[in-house]
ROPADO-946536 format. One record per residue (C-alpha): x, y, z. Coordinates in Angstrom, 2 decimals, decimal comma. Example, Ala and Ser with C-alpha at 12.3 -4.5 7.8 and 13.67 -1.06 7.14 Angstrom:
BEGIN
+---------+---------+---------+
|       X |       Y |       Z |
+---------+---------+---------+
|   12,30 |   -4,50 |    7,80 |
|   13,67 |   -1,06 |    7,14 |
+---------+---------+---------+
//
This chain:
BEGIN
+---------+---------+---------+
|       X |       Y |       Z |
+---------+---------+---------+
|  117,66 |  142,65 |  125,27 |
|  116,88 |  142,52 |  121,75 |
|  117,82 |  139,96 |  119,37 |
|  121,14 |  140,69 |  117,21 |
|  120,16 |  141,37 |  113,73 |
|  122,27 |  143,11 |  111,30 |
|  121,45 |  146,17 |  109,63 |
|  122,33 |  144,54 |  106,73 |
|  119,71 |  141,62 |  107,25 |
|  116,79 |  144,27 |  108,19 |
|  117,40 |  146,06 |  104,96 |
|  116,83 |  143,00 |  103,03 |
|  113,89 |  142,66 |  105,05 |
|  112,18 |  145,56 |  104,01 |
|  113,32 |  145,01 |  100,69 |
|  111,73 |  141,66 |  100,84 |
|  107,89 |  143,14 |  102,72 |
|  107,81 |  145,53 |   99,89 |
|  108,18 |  142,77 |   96,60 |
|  105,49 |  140,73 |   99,02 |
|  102,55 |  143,06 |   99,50 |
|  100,57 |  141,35 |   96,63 |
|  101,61 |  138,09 |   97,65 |
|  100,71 |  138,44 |  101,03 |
|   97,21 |  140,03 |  100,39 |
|   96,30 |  137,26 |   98,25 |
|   97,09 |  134,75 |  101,06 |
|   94,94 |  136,96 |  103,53 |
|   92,11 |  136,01 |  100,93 |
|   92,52 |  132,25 |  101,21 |
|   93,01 |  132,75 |  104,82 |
|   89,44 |  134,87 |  105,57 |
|   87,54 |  132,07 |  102,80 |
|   88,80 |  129,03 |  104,94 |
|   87,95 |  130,71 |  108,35 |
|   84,32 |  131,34 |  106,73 |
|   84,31 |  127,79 |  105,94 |
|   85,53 |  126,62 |  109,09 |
|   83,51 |  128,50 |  111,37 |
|   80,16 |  127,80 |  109,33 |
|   80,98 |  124,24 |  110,36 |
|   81,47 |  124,88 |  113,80 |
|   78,19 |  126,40 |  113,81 |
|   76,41 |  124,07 |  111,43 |
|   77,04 |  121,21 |  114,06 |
|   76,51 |  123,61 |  116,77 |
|   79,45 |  122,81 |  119,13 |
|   79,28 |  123,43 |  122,59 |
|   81,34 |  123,33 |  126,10 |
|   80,24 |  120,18 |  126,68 |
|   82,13 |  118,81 |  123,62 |
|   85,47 |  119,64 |  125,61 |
|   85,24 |  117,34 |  127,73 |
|   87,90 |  114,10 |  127,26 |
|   87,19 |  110,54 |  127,96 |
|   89,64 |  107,81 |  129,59 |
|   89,88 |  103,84 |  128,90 |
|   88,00 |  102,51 |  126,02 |
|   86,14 |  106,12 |  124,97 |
|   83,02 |  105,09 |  124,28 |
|   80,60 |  107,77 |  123,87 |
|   83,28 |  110,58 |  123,47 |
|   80,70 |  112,96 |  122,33 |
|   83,53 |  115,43 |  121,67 |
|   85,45 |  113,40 |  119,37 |
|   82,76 |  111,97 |  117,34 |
|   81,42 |  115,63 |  116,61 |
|   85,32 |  116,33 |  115,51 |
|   84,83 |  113,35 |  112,94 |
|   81,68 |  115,17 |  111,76 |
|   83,08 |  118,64 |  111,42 |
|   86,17 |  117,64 |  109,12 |
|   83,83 |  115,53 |  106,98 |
|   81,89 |  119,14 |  106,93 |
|   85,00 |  121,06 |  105,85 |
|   85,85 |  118,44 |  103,33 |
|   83,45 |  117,75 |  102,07 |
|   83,13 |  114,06 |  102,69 |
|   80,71 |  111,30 |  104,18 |
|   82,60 |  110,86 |  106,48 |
|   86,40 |  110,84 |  108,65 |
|   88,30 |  110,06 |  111,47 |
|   90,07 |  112,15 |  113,63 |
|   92,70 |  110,41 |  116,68 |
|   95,64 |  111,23 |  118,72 |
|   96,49 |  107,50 |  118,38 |
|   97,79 |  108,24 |  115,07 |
|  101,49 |  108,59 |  115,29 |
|  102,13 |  110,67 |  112,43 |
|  101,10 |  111,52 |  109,18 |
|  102,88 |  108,23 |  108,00 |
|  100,99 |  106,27 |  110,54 |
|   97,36 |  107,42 |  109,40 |
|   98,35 |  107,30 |  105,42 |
|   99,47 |  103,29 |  106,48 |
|   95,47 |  102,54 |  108,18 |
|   94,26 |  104,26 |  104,95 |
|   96,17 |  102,39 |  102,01 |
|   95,51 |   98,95 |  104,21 |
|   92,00 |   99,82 |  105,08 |
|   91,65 |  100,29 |  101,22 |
|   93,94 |   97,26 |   99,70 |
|   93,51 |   93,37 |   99,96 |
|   96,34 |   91,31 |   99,37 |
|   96,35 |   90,96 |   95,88 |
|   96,19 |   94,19 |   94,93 |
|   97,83 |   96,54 |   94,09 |
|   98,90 |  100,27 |   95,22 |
|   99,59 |  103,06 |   92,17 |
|  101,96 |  105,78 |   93,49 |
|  100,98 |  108,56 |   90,90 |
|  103,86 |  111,49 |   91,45 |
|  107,04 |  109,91 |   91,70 |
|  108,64 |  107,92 |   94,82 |
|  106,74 |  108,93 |   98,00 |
|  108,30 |  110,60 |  100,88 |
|  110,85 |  108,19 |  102,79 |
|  109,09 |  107,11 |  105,54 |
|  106,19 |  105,99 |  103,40 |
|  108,84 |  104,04 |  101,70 |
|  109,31 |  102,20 |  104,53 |
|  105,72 |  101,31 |  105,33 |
|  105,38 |  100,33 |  101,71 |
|  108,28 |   97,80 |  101,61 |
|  110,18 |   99,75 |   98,80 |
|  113,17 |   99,68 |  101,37 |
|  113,10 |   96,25 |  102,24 |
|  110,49 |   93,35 |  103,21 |
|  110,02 |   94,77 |  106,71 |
|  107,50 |   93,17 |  108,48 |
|  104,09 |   94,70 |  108,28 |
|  104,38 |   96,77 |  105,43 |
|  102,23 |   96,38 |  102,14 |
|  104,91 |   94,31 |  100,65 |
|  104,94 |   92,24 |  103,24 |
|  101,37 |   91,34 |  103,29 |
|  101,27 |   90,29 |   99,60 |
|   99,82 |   94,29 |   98,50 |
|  102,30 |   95,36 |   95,13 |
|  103,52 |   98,58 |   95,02 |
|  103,69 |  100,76 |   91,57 |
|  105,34 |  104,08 |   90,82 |
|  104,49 |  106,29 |   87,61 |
|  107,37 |  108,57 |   88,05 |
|  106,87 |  112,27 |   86,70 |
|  107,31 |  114,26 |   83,60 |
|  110,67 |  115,54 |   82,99 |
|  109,06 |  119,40 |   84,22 |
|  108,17 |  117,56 |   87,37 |
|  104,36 |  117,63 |   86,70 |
|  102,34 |  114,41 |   86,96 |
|  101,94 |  112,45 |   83,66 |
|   98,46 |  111,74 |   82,91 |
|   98,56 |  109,42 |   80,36 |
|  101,20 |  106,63 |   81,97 |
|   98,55 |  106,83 |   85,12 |
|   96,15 |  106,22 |   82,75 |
|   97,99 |  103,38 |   81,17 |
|   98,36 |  101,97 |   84,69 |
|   94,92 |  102,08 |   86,23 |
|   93,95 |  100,19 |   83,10 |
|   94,94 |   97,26 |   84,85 |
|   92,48 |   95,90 |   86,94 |
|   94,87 |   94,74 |   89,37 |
|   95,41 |   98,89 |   90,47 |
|   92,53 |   99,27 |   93,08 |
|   94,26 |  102,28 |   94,72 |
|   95,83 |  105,23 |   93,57 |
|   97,77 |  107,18 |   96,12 |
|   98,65 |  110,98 |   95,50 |
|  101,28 |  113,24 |   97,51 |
|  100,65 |  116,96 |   97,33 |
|  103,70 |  118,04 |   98,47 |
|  107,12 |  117,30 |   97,07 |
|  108,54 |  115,53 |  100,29 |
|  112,39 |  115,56 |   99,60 |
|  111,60 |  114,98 |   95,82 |
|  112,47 |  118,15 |   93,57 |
|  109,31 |  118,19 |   91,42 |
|  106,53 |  121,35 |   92,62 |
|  104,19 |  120,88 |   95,02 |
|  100,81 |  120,51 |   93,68 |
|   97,57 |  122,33 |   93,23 |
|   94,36 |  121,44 |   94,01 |
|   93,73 |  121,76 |   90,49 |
|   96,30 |  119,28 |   89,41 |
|   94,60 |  116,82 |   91,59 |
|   91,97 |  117,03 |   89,93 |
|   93,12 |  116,51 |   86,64 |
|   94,84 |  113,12 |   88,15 |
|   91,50 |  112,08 |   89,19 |
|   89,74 |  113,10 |   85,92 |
|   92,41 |  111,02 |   83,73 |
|   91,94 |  107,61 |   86,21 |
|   87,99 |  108,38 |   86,06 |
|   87,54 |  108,30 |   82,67 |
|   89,45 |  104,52 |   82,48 |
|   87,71 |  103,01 |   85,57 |
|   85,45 |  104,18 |   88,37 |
|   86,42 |  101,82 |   90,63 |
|   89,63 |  102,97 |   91,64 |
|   89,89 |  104,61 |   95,36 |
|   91,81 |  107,46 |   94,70 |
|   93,92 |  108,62 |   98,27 |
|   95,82 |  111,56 |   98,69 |
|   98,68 |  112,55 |  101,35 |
|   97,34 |  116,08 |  102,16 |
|  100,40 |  117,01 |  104,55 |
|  100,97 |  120,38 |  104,49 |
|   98,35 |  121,42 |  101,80 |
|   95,49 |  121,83 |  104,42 |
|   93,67 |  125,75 |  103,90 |
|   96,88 |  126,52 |  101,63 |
|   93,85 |  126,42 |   98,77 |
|   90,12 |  127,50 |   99,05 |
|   89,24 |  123,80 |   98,06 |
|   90,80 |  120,55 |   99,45 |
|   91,15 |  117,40 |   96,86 |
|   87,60 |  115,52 |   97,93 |
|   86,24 |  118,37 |   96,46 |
|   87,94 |  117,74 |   92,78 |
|   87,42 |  114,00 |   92,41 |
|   89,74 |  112,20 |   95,46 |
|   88,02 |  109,50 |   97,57 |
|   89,96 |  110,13 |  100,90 |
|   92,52 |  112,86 |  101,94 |
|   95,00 |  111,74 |  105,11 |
|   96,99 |  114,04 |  106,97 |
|   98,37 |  115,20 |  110,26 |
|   97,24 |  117,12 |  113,44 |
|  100,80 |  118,63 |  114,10 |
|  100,66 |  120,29 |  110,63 |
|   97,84 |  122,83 |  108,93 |
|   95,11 |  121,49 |  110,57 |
|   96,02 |  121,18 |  114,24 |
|   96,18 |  124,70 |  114,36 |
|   99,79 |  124,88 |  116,33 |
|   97,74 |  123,70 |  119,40 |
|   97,55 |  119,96 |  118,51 |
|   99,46 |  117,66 |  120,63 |
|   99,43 |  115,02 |  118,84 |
|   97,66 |  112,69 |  116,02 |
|   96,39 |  112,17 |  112,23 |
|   93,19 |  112,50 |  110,34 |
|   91,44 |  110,89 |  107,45 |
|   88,57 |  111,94 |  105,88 |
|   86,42 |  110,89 |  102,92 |
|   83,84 |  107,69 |  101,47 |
|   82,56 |  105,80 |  104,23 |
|   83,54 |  102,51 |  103,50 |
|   87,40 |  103,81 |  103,13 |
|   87,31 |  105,48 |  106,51 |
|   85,48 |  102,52 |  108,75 |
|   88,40 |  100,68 |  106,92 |
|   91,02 |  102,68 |  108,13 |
|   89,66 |  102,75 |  111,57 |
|   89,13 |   99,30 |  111,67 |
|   93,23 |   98,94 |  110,83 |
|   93,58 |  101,61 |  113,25 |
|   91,80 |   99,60 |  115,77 |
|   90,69 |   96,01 |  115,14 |
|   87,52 |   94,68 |  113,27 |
|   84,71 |   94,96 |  114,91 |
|   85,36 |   98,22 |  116,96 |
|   86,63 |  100,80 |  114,46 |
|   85,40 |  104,42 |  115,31 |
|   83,86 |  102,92 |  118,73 |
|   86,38 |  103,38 |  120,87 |
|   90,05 |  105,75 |  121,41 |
|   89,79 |  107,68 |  123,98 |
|   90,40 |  111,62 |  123,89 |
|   92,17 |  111,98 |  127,60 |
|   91,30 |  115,78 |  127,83 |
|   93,06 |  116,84 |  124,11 |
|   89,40 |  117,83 |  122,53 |
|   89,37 |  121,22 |  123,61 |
|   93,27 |  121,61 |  121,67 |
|   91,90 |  119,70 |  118,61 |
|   88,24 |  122,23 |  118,44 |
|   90,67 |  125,29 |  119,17 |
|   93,91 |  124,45 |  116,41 |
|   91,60 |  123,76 |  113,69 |
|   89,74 |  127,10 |  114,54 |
|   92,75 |  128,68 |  114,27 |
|   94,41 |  126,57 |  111,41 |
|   93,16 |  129,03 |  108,20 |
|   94,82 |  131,67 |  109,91 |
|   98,11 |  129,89 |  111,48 |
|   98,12 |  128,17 |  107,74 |
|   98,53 |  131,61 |  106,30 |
|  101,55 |  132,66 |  108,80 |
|  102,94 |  129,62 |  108,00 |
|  102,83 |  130,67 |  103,86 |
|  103,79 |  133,83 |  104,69 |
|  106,67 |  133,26 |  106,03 |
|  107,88 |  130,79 |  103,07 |
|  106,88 |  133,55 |  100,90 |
|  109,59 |  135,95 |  103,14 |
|  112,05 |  133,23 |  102,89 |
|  112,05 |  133,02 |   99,43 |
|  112,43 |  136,54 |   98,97 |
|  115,37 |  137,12 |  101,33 |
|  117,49 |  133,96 |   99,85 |
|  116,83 |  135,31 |   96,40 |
|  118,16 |  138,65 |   97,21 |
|  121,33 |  136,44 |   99,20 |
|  121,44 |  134,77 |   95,49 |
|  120,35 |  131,44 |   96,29 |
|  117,77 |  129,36 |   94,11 |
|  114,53 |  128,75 |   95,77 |
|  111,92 |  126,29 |   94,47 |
|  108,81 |  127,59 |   94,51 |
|  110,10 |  131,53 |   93,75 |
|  108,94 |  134,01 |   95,71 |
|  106,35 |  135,56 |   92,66 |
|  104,48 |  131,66 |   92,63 |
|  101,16 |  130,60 |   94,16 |
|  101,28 |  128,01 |   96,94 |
|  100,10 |  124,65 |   97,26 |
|  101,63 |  123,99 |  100,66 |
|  103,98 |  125,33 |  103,26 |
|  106,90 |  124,04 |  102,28 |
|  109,90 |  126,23 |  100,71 |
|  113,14 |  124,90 |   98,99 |
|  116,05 |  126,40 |   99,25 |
|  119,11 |  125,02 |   97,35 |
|  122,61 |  125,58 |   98,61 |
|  124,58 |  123,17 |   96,60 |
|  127,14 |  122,41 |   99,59 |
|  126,53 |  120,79 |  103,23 |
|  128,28 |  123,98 |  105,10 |
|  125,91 |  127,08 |  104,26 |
|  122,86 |  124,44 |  104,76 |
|  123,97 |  123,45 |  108,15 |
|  124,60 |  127,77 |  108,90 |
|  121,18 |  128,14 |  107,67 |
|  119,39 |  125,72 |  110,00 |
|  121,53 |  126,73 |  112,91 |
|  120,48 |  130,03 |  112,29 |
|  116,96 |  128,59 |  111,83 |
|  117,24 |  127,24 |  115,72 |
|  118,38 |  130,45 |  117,14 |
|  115,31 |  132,16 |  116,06 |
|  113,26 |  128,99 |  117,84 |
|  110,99 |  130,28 |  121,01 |
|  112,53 |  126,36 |  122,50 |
|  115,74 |  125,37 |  122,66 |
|  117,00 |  128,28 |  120,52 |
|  120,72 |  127,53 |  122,53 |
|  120,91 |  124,25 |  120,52 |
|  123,28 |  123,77 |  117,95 |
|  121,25 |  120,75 |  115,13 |
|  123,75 |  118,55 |  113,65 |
|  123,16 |  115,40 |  111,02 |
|  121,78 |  112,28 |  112,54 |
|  120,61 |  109,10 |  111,52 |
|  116,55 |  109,65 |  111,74 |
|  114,84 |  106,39 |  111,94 |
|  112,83 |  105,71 |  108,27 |
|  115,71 |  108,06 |  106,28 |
|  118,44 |  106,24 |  104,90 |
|  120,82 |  109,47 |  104,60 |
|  122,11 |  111,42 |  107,90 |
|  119,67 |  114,26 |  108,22 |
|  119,67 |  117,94 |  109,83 |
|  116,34 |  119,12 |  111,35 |
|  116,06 |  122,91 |  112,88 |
|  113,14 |  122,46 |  115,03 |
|  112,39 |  124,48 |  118,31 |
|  108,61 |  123,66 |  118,81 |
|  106,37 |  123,60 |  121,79 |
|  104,99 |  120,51 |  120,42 |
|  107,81 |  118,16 |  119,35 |
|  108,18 |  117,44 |  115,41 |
|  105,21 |  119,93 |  114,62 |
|  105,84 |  121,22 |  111,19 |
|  103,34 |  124,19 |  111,54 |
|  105,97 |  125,84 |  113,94 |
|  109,09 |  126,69 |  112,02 |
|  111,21 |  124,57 |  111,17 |
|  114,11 |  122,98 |  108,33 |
|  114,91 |  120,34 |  107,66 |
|  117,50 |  118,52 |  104,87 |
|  118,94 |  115,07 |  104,14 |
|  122,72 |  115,62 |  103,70 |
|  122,70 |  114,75 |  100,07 |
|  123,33 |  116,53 |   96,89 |
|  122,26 |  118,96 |   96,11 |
|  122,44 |  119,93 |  100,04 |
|  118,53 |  121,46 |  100,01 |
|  116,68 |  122,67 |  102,87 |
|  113,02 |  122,39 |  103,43 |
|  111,58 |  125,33 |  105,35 |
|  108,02 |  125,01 |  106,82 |
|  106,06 |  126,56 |  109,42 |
|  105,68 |  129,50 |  111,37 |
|  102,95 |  130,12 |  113,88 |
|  103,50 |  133,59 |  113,41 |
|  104,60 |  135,43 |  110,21 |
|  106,67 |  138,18 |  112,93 |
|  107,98 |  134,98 |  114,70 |
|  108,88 |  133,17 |  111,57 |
|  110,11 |  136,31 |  110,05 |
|  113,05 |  136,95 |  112,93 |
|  113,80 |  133,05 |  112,38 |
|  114,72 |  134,03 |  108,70 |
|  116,41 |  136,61 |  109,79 |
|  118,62 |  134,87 |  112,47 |
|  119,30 |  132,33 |  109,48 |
|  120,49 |  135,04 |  106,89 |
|  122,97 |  136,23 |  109,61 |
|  124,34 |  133,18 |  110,50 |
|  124,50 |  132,32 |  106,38 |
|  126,00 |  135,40 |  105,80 |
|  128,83 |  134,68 |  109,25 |
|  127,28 |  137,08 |  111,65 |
|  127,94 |  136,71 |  115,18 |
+---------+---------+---------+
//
């Protein structure tokens, strides 16, 4: 039985394929450069079978997993990183990072505005939790952007001047924040501006949902250490679970030593049979990236032609996966991500409704049929129930999969049966 589209919907489909063919042949660019790039490290560091294998108990020796840590330092560009399923999330492996980085003392420079709210919460901006940087004496600044939403060079500048700023941490993507998402480029100009007041800064940047949206990644413009997640770009949509970090030496034994404890670091964590998914998503991650932008780019589209705002537009470059889409009331945002869920491969029968998420302090709704749970490469939106009632769109392991989840959405926006 085929799925019930409208005619209507399909129309604006084709509409919407034909105003993408330059968009999407561009991406198909990016995609083939980070698949060279990818598989010359695969081959550099000559991976094998053998490499496949997992390890139990303490994981000493995990051949497999240490050759990981290699490759992404490869693609990176970097001396060195770390690659675990015992991160918990994104959130999780940016926390080892910025404490594996700061002493107490110290403090943290948030360059773009406020972070995304979970890393509120392990910064202490929402209270003195225990644990969090606050908590252990680490001070927290913000330089909050320009009034175009683009970072402001000279108040960084003004604060890394203080020699009490040993860390500078940069978020590529917008998070629930309005400004743009931003380029590789635009991290590098950050990193230019804090360079030319001090060198000794460690300059971190949350590279969720950025991975092989660009040619380069932002060690390769002037950033010290990159952190992201497995169940986003780079896991490939195969993934289970976990986090990397890659970048200087000293800031990744640091990170695996918070990870861990002192002393053991990168020694042990064992792999439990997940190398072969880890090896096989980030093969595939260029390419599932792409799908991923693709089908932002289609959602775009097809909301412009509904006449809804969308932040970036359809005719803009990408920086990551993530697409805005503003509906300035809660009802046609909750339609939207029901339809969303209907056009989910799991649990498409669902209906999502507002909740209180742990580490959000608004009730929000989350569309997310995934084969691995929370994975933001599959599709999925998501949207705190706050003015201006915006959803975030990511993901789509395939552009035709993500493509009939759009399509699903329109109808239900639009009151289709």
């Amino acid at each position: 039985m085929a799925l019930q589209i409208s005619e209507k919907a399909r129309a604006l489909a084709q509409r919407a394929e034909e105003d993408l063919k330059e968009q999407f042949t561009f991406v198909d660019s990016i995609a083939q450069a980070n698949a060279e790039k990818v598989l010359d490290a695969f081959q550099t560091h000559r991976v094998s079978e053998s490499y496949f294998a997992g390890t139990t108990g303490y994981g000493y020796d995990d051949l497999g997993r240490d050759k990981l840590d290699e490759i992404y330092a490869h693609i990176f560009r970097t001396e060195d990183a770390l690659v675990r399923i015992q991160f918990v999330n994104g959130t999780h492996a940016i926390a080892c990072a910025l404490f594996g980085t700061l002493k107490p003392g110290e403090d943290l420079l948030y360059a773009v505005g406020v972070p995304y709210d979970t890393i509120q919460s392990a910064l202490g901006l929402t209270g003195n939790a225990p644990g969090s940087l606050k908590s252990y004496g680490i001070g927290c600044r913000i330089t909050e952007v320009t009034p175009e939403g683009r970072p402001d060079l000279s108040a960084i500048a003004r604060e890394v001047a203080d020699p009490k700023v040993k860390a500078v941490m940069i978020q590529r993507s917008r998070g629930y924040a309005t400004r743009p998402s931003l380029s590789v480029a635009e991290i590098g100009a950050i990193c230019d501006a804090i360079h030319a007041v001090r060198q000794d800064v460690s300059i971190l940047v949350d590279n969720c949902y950025g991975e092989f949206v660009e040619t380069m990644e932002p060690t390769e413009v002037g950033a010290d250490l990159v952190v992201g997640s497995l169940i986003k770009n780079p896991g490939g949509g195969l993934a289970p679970t976990g986090g990397y970090i890659a970048g200087r030496h000293d800031l990744v034994e640091g990170a695996a030593m918070r990870l861990t404890v002192p002393g053991i670091g990168k020694e042990c964590g064992s792999t439990l049979g997940n190398n072969r998914s880890l090896y096989q998503g980030l093969f595939l991650a260029p390419h599932v990236t792409a799908q991923a932008v693709k089908t932002a780019l289609f959602a775009a589209r097809m909301m412009e032609l509904c006449g809804y705002h969308t932040d970036p537009l359809s005719t803009q470059r990408r920086h990551d996966i993530i697409q805005m889409i503003h509906f300035g009331q809660p009802e046609p945002l909750k339609k939207f991500c029901r339809g969303i869920q209907m056009g989910a491969p799991v649990d498409s029968y669902v209906t999502p409704e507002p909740w209180d998420m742990p580490g959000y302090d608004t009730p929000v709704i989350m569309a997310a049929g995934a084969f691995i749970q929370g994975a933001s490469i599959e599709l999925s939106c998501d949207a705190p129930m706050r003015e201006p009632y915006t959803a975030y769109l990511q993901g789509g392991l395939t552009y035709e999969s993500g493509k009939l989840g759009i399509l699903l959405a329109v109808d239900a926006l639009l009151g289709q049966d």
